[in-house]
C-alpha positions, 0 to 999 in steps of 0.5 A: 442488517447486512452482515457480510457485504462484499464491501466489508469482504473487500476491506478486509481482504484489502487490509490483510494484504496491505498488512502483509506488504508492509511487513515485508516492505519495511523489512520486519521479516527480513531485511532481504525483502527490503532490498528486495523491494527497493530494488524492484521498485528502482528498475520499475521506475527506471523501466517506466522511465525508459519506456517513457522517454524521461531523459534523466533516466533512459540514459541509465540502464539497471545495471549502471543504476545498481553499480553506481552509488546513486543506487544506494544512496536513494535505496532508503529514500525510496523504502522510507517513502514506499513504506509510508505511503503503505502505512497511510494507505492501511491507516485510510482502509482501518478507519473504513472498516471500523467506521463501517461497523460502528455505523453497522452497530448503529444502525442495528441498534436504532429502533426503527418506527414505522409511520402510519398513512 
């Protein structure tokens, strides 16, 4: 049996961390660390996009996106979509790891029979 793999590490680890995320990204702990997010998520994307050339936003720095009311008007679009996209990623890696120990569980519990030759 294997009881410990790192597969069943890995998914935990995984989902203690995209837990711990969505906490913080949803704004349960604090609301500053849903601004905070928001924010960070807009200058990445306008960042990328300059960086890209996307001409919709490379003509728009930061500082123009976090003055103007664009900012604010998309800043709860973009938690609403952030936040459950991580929710549905934590839901995909809890079904693994119960599907993985129930399968563990059965194959522990099946008697096993060996065939002679």
């Amino acid at each position: 049996m294997i009881k410990f793999s790192t597969y069943h590490k890995i998914l935990r680890i995984c989902s203690a961390v995209l837990a711990c995320v969505l906490l913080f990204q949803a704004g349960l702990v604090s609301q500053t660390t849903a601004t905070l997010a928001t924010h960070t998520q807009l200058y990445l994307a306008s960042a990328v996009a300059v960086t890209t050339g996307t001409s919709a936003i490379s003509e728009v720095s930061f500082e123009q996106l976090e003055e103007s009311s664009v900012f604010d008007d998309g800043s709860n679009e973009v938690q609403d979509r952030s936040t459950f996209i991580l929710s549905a990623t934590l839901l995909i890696i809890l079904l693994l790891i119960v599907l993985n120990y129930s399968l563990e569980y059965i194959r522990a519990n099946t008697p096993t029979v060996s065939k002679i030759y």
